[in-house]
N, CA and C atoms of all chains as a GROMACS GRO file, in nm:
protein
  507
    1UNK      N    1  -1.777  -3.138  -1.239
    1UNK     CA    2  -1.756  -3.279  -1.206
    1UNK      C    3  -1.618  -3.324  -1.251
    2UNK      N    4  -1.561  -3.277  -1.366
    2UNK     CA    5  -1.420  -3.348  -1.416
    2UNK      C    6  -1.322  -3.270  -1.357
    3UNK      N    7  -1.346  -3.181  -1.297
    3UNK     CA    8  -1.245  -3.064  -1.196
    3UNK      C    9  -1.194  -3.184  -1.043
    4UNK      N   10  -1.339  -3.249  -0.987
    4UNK     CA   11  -1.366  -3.341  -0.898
    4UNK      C   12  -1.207  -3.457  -0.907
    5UNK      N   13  -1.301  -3.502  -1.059
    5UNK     CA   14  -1.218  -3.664  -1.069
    5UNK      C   15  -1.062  -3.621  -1.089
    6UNK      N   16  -1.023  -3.482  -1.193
    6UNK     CA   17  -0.913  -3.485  -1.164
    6UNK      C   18  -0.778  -3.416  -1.038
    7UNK      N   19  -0.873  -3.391  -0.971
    7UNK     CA   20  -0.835  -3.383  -0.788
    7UNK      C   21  -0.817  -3.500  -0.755
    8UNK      N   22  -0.847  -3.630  -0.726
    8UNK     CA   23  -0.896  -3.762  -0.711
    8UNK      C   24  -0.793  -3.806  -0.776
    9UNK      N   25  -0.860  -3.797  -0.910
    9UNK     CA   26  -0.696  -3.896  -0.954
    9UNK      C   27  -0.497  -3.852  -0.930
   10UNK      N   28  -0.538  -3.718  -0.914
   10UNK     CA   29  -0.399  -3.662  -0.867
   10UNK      C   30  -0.372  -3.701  -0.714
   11UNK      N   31  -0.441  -3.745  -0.631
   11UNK     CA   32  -0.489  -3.737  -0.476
   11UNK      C   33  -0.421  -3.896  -0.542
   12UNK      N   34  -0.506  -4.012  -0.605
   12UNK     CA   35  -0.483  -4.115  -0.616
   12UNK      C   36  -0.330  -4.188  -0.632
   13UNK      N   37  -0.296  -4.091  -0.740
   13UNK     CA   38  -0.177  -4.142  -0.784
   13UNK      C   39  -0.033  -4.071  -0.695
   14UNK      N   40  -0.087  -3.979  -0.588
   14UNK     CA   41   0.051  -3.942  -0.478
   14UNK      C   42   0.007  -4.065  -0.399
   15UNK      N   43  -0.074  -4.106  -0.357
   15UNK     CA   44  -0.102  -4.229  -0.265
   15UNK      C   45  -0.052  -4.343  -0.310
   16UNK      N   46  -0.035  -4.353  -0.449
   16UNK     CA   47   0.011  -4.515  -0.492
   16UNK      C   48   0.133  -4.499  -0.472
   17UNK      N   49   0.201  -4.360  -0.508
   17UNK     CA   50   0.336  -4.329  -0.539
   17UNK      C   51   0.424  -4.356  -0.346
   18UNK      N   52   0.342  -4.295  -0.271
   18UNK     CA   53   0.402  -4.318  -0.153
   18UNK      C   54   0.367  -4.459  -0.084
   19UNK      N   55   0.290  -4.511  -0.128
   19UNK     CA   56   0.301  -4.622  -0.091
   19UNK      C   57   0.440  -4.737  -0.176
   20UNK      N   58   0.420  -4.703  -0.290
   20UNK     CA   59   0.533  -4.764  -0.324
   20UNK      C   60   0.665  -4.740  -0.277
   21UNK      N   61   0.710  -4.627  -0.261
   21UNK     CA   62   0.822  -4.590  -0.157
   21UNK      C   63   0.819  -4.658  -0.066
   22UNK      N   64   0.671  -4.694   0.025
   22UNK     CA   65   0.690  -4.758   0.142
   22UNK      C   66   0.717  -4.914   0.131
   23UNK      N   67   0.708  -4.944  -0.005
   23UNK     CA   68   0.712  -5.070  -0.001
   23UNK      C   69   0.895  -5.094  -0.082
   24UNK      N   70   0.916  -5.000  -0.091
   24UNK     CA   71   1.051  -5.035  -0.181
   24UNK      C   72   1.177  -5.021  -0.112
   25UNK      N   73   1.135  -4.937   0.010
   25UNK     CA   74   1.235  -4.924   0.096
   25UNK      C   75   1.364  -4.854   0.057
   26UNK      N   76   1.385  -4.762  -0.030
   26UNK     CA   77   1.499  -4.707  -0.080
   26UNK      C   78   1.505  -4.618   0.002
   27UNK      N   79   1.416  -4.548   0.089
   27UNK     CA   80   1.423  -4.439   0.191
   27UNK      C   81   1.418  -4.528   0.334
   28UNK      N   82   1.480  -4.523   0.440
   28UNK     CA   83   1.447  -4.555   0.550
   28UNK      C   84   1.307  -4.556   0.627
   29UNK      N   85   1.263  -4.624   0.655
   29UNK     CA   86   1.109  -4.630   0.682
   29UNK      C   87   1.021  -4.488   0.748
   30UNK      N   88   1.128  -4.485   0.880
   30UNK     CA   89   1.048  -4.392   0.923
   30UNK      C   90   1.030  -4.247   0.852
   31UNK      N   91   1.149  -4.207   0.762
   31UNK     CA   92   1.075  -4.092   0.720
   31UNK      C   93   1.000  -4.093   0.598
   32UNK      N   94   0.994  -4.275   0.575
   32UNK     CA   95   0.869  -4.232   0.457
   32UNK      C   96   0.755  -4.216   0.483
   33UNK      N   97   0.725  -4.253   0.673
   33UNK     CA   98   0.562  -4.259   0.708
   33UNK      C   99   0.555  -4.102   0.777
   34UNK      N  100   0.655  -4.043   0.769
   34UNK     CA  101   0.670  -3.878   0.803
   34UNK      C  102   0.659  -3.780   0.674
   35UNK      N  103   0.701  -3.812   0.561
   35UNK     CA  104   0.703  -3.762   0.426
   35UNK      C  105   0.564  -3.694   0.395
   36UNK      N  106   0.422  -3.728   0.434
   36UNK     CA  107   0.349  -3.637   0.352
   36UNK      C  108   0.334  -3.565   0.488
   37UNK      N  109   0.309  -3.546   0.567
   37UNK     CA  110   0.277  -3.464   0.694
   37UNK      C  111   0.408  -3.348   0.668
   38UNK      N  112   0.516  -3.410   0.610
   38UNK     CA  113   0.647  -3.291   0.626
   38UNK      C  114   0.550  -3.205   0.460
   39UNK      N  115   0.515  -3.280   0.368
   39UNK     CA  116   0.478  -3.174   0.244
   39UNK      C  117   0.394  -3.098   0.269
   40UNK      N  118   0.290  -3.127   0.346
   40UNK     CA  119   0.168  -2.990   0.359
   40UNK      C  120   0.260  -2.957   0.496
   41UNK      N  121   0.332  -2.926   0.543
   41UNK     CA  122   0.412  -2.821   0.665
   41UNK      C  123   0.482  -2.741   0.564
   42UNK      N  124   0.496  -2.802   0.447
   42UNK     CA  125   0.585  -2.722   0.398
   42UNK      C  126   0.523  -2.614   0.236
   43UNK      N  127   0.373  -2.688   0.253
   43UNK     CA  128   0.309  -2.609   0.161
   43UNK      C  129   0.242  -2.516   0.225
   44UNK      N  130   0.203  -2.546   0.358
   44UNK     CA  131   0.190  -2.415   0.447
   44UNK      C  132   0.287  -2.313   0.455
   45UNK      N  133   0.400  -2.376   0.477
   45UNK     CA  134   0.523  -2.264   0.528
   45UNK      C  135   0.533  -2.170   0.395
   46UNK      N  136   0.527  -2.256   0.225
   46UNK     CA  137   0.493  -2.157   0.141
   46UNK      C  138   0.392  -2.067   0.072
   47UNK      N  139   0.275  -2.092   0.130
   47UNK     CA  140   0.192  -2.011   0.142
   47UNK      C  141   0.203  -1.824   0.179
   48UNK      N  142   0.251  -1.898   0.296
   48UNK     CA  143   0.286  -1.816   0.411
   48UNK      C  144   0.436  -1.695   0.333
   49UNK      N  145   0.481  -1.796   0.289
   49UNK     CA  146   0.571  -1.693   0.258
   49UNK      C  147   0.548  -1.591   0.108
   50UNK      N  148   0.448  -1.680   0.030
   50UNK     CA  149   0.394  -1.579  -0.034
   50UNK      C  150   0.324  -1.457  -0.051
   51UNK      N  151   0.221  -1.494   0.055
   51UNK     CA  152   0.163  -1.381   0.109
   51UNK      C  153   0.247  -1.252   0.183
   52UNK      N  154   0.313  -1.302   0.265
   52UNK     CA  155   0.429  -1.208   0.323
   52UNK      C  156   0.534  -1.155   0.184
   53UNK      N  157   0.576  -1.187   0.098
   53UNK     CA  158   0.676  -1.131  -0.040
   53UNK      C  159   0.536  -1.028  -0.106
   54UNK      N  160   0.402  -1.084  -0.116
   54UNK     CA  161   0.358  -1.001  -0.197
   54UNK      C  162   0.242  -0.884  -0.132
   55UNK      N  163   0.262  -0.911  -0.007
   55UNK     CA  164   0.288  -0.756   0.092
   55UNK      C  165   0.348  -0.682   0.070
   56UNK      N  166   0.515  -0.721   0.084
   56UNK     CA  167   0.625  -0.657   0.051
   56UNK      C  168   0.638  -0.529  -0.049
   57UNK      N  169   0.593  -0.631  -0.159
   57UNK     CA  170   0.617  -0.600  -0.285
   57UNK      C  171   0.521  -0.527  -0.335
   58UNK      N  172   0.375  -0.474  -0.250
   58UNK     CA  173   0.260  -0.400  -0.306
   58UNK      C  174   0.294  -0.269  -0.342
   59UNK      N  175   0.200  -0.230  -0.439
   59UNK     CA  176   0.264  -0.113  -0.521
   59UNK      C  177   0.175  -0.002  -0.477
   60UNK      N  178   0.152   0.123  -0.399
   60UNK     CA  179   0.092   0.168  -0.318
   60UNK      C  180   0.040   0.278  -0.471
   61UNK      N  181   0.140   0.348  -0.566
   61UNK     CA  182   0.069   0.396  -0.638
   61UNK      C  183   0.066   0.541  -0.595
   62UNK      N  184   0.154   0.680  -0.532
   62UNK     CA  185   0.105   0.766  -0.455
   62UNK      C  186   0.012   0.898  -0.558
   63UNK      N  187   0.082   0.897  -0.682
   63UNK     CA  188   0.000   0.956  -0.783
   63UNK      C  189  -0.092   0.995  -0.805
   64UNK      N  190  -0.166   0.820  -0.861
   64UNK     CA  191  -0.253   0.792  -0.854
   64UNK      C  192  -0.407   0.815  -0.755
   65UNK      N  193  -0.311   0.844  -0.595
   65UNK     CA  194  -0.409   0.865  -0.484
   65UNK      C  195  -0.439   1.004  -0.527
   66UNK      N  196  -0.299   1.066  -0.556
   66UNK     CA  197  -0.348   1.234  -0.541
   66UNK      C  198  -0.446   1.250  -0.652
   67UNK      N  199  -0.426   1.207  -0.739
   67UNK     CA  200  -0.508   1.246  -0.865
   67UNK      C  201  -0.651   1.229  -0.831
   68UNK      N  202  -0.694   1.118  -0.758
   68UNK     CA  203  -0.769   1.060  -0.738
   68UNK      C  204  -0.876   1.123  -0.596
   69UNK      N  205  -0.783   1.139  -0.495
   69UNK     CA  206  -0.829   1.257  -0.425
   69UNK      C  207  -0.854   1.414  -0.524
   70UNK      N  208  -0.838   1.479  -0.589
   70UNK     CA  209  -0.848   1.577  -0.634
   70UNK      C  210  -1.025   1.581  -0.702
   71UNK      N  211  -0.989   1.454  -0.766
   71UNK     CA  212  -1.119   1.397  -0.885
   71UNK      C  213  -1.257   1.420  -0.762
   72UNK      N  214  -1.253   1.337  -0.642
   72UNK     CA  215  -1.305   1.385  -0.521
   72UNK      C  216  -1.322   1.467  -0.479
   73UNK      N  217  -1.285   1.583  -0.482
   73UNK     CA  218  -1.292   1.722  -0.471
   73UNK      C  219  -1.373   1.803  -0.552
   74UNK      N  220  -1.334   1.778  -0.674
   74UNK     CA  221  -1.403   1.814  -0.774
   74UNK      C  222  -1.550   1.779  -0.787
   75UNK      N  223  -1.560   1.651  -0.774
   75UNK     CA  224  -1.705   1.614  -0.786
   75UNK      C  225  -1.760   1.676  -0.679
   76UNK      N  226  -1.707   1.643  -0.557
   76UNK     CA  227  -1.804   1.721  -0.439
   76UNK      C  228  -1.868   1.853  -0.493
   77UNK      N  229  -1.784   1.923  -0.501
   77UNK     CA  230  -1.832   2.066  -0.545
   77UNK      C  231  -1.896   2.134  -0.653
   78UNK      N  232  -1.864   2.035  -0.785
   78UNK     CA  233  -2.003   2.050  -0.906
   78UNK      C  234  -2.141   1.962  -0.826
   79UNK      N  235  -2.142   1.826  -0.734
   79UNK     CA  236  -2.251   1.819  -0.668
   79UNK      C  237  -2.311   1.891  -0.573
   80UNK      N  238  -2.253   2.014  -0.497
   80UNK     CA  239  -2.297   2.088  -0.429
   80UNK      C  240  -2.361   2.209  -0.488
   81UNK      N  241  -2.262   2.199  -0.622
   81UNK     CA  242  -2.342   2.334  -0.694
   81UNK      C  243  -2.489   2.303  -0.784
   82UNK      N  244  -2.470   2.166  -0.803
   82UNK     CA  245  -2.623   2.132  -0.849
   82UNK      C  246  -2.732   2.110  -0.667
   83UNK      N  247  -2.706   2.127  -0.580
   83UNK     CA  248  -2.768   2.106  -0.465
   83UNK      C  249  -2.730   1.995  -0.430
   84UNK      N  250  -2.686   1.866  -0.432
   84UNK     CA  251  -2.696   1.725  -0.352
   84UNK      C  252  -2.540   1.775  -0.258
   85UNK      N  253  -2.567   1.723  -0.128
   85UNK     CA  254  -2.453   1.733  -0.002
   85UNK      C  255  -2.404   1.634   0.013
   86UNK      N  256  -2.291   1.590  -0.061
   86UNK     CA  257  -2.234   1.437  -0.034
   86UNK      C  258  -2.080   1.492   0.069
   87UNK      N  259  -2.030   1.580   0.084
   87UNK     CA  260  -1.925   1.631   0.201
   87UNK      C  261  -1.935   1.576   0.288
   88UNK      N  262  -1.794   1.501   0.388
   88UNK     CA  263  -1.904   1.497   0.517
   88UNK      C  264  -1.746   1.461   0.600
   89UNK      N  265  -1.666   1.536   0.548
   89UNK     CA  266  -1.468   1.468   0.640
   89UNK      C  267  -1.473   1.524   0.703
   90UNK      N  268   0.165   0.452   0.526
   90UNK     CA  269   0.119   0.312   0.574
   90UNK      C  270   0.169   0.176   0.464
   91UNK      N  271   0.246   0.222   0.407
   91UNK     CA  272   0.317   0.125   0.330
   91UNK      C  273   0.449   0.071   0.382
   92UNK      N  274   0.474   0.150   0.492
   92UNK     CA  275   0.563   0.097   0.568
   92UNK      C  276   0.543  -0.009   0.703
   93UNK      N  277   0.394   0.012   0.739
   93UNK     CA  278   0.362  -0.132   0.829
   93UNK      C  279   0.348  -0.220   0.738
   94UNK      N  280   0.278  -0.239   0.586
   94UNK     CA  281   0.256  -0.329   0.530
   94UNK      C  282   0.363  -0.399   0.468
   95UNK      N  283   0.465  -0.355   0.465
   95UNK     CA  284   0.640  -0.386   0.477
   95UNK      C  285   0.659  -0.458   0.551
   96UNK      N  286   0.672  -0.387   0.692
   96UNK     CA  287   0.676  -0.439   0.802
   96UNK      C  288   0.601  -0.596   0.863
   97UNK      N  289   0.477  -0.581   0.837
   97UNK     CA  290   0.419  -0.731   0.836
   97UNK      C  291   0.476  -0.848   0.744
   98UNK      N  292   0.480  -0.784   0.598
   98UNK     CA  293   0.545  -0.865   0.522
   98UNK      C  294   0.630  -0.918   0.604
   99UNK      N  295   0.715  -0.884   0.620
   99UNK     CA  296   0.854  -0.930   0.665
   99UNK      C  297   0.865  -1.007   0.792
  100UNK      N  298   0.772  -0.998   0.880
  100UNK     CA  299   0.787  -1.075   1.001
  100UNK      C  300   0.687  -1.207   0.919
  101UNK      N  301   0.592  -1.182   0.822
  101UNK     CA  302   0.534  -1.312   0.798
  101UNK      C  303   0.675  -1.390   0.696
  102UNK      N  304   0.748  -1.343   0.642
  102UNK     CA  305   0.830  -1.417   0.574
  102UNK      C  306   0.900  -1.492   0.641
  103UNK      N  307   0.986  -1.383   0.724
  103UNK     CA  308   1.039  -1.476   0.862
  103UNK      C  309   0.994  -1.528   0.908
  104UNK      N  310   0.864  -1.585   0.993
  104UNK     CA  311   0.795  -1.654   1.051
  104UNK      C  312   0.807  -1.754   0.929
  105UNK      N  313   0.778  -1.751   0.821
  105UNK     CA  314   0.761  -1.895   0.753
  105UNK      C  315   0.844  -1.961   0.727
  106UNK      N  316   0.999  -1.873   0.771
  106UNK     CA  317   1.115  -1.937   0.665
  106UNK      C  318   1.172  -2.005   0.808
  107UNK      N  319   1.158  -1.954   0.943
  107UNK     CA  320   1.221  -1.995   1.028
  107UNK      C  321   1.129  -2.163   1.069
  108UNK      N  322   0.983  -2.135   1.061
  108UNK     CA  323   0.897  -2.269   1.079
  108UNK      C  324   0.974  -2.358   0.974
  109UNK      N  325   1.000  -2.319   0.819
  109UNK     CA  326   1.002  -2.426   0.727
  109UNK      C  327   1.205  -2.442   0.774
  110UNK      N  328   1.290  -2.378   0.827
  110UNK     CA  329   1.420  -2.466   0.821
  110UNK      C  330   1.393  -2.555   0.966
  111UNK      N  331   1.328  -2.504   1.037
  111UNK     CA  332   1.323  -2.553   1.216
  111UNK      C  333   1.263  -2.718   1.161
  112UNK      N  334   1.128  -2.711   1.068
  112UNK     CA  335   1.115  -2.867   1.110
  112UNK      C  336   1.166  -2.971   1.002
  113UNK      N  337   1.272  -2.854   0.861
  113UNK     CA  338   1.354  -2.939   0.804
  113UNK      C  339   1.455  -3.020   0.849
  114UNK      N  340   1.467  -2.938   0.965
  114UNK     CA  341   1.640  -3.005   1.083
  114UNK      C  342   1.587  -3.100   1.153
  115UNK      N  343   1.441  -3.084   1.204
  115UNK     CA  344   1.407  -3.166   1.325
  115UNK      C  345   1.397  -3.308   1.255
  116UNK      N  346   1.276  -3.309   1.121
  116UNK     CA  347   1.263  -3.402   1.096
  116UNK      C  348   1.370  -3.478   0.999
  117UNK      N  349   1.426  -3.421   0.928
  117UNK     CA  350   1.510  -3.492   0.804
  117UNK      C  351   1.650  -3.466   0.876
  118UNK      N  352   1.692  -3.426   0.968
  118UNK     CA  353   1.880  -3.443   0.938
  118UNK      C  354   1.896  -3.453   1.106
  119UNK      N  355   1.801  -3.419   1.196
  119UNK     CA  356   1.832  -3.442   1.338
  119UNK      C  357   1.842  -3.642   1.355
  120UNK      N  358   1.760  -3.706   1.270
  120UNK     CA  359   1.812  -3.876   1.284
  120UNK      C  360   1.889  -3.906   1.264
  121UNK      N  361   2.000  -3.848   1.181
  121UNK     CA  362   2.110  -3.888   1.135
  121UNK      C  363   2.194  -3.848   1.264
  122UNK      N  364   2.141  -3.761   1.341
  122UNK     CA  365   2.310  -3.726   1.419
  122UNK      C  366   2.313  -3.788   1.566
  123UNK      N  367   2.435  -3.827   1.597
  123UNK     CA  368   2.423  -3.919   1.747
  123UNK      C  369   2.391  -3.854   1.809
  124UNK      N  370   2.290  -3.904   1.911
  124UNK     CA  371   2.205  -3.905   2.035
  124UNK      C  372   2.255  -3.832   2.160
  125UNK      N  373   2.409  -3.817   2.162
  125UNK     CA  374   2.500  -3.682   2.282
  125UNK      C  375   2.503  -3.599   2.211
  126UNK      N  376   2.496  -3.552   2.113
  126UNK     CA  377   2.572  -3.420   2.022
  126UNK      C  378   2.494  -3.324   2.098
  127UNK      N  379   2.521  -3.196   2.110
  127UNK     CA  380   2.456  -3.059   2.169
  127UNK      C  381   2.358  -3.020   2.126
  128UNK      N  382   2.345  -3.072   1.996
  128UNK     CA  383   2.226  -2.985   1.906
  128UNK      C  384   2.088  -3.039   1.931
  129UNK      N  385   2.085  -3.161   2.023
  129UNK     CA  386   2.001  -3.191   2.050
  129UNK      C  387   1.892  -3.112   2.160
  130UNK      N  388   1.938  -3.056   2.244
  130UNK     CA  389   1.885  -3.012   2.326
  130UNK      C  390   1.822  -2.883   2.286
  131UNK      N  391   1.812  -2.814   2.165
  131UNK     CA  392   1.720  -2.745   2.101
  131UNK      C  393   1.581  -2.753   2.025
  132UNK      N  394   1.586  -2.893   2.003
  132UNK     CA  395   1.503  -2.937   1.957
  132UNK      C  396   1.413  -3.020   2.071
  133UNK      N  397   1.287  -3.082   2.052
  133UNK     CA  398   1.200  -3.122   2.126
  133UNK      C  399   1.197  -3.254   2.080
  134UNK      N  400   1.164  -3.346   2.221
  134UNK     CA  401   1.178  -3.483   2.134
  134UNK      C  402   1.043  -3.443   2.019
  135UNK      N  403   1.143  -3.628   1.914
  135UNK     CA  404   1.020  -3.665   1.823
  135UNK      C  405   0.948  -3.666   1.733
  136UNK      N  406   0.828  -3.681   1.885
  136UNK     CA  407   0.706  -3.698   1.859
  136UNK      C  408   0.649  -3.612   1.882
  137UNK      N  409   0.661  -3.461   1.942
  137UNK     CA  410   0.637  -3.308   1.906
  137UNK      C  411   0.617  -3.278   1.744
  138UNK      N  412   0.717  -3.341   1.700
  138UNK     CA  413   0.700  -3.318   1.558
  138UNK      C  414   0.612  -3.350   1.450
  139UNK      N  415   0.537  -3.472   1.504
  139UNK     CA  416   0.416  -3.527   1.425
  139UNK      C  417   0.310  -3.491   1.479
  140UNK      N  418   0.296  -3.423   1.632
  140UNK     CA  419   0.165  -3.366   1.726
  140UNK      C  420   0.125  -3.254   1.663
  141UNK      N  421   0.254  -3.174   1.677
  141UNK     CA  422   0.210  -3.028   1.678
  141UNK      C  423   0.121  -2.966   1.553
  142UNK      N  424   0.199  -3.062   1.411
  142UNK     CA  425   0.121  -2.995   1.288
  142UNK      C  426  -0.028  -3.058   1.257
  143UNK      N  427  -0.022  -3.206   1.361
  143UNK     CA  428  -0.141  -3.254   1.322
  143UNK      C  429  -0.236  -3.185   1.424
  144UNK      N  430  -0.215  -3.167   1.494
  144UNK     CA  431  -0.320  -3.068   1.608
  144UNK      C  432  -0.347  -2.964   1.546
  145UNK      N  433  -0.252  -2.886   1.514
  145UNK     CA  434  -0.284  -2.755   1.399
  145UNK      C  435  -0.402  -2.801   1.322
  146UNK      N  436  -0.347  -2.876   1.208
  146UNK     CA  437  -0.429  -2.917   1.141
  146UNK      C  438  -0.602  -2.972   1.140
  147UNK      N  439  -0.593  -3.021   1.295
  147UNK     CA  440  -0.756  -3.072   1.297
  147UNK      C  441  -0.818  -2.958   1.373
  148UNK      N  442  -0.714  -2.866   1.473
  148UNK     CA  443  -0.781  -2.730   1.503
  148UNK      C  444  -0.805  -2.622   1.409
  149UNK      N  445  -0.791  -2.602   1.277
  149UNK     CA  446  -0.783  -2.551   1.196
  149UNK      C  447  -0.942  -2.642   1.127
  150UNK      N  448  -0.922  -2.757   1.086
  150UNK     CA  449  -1.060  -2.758   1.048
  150UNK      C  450  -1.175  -2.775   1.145
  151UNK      N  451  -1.177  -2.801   1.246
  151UNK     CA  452  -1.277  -2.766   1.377
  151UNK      C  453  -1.299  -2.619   1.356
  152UNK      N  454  -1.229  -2.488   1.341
  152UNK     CA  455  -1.288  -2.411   1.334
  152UNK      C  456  -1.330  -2.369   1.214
  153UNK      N  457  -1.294  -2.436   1.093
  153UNK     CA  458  -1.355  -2.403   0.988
  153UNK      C  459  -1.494  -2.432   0.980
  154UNK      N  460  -1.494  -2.554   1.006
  154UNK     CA  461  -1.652  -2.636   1.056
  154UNK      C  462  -1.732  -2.539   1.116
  155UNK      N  463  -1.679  -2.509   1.232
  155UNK     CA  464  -1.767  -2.422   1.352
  155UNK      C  465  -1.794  -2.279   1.252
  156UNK      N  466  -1.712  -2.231   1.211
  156UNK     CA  467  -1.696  -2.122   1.122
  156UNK      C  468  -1.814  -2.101   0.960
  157UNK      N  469  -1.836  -2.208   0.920
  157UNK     CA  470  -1.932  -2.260   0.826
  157UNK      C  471  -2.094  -2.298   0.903
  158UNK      N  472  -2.111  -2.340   0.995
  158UNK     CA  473  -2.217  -2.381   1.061
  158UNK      C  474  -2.264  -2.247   1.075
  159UNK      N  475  -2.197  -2.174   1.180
  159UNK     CA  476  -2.241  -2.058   1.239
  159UNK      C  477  -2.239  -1.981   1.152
  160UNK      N  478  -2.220  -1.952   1.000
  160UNK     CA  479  -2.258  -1.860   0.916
  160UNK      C  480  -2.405  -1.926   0.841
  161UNK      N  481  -2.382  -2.047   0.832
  161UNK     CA  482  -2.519  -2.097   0.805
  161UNK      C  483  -2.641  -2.082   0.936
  162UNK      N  484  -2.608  -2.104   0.996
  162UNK     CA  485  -2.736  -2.102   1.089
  162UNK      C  486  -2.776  -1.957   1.153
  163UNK      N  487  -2.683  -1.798   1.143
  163UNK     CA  488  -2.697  -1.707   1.120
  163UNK      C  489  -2.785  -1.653   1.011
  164UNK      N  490  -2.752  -1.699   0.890
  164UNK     CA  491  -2.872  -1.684   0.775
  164UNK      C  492  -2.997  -1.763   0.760
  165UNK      N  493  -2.994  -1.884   0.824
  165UNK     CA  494  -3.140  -1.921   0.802
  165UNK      C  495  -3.226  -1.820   0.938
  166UNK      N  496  -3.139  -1.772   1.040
  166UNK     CA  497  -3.230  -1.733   1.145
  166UNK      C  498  -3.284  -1.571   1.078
  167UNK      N  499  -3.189  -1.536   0.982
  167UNK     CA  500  -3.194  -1.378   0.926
  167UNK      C  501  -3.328  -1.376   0.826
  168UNK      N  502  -3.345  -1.510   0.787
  168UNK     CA  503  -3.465  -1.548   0.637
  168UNK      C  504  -3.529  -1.584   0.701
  169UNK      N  505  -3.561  -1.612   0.850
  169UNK     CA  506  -3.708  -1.647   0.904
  169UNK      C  507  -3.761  -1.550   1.037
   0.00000   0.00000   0.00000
């Protein structure tokens, strides 16, 4: 519930804040009634670009695979030698 | 295969960086410039500019909606 109110009150207080802009006129009107529509375009656009950098940047690890394939190997074949058939590439 | 996942990266970066300067120009610095200049004719009037993200936007939760329903009403039909 207090996760709620303080969404709400953060939600609340960008709404007072842009309204006061709209009322103070230090920005030219029209792009203050364009201003939050431009912030979520632009919290999309960084989204977006996060996801795409930490694609980039994934650490594939090739080592790790081999080692890891091997460990796979291994088990197959102490499970075959106790009887269970888990093989199947 | 770490090289398509490169590869995607990178067209999603671009894709975001070219959306986020395209509607920095349209909306914040294309008012400032007179109404003959050349650079106009790259851009779309406007009121493209307040359509397009809000259409996104309510098509995006229309299918979230539709997307939430139809996983709900998939499981009550699976439990009865």
């Amino acid at each position: 519930m207090k996760h709620i109110l303080k969404i709400l009150a953060l939600l609340v207080a960008i709404s007072a804040f842009w309204i006061g802009l709209l009322q103070a006129s230090v920005i030219p009107e029209s792009y203050t009634w364009l201003l939050p529509l431009y912030f979520i375009v632009s919290l999309g656009c960084y989204g977006v670009l996060m996801v795409g950098v930490g694609l980039m940047q994934f650490p594939t690890c090739p080592q790790e695979a081999l080692l890891l394939h091997q460990d796979i190997l291994e088990a197959r074949d102490f499970l075959k030698n106790k009887g269970v058939d888990v093989g199947s590439n | 295969m770490d090289l398509a996942d490169k590869a995607v990266g990178l067209l999603l970066s671009g894709i975001s960086l070219s959306v986020f300067t395209y509607y920095t120009f349209w909306v914040i610095i294309l008012p400032f410039v007179d109404t003959d200049h050349f650079v106009h004719k790259y851009f779309l009037p406007q009121e493209y500019a307040i359509l397009i993200p809000v259409f996104a936007l309510v098509a995006l939760l229309c299918f979230l909606c539709m997307f939430v329903g139809y996983v709900m009403l998939k499981s009550k039909k699976k439990k009865a």
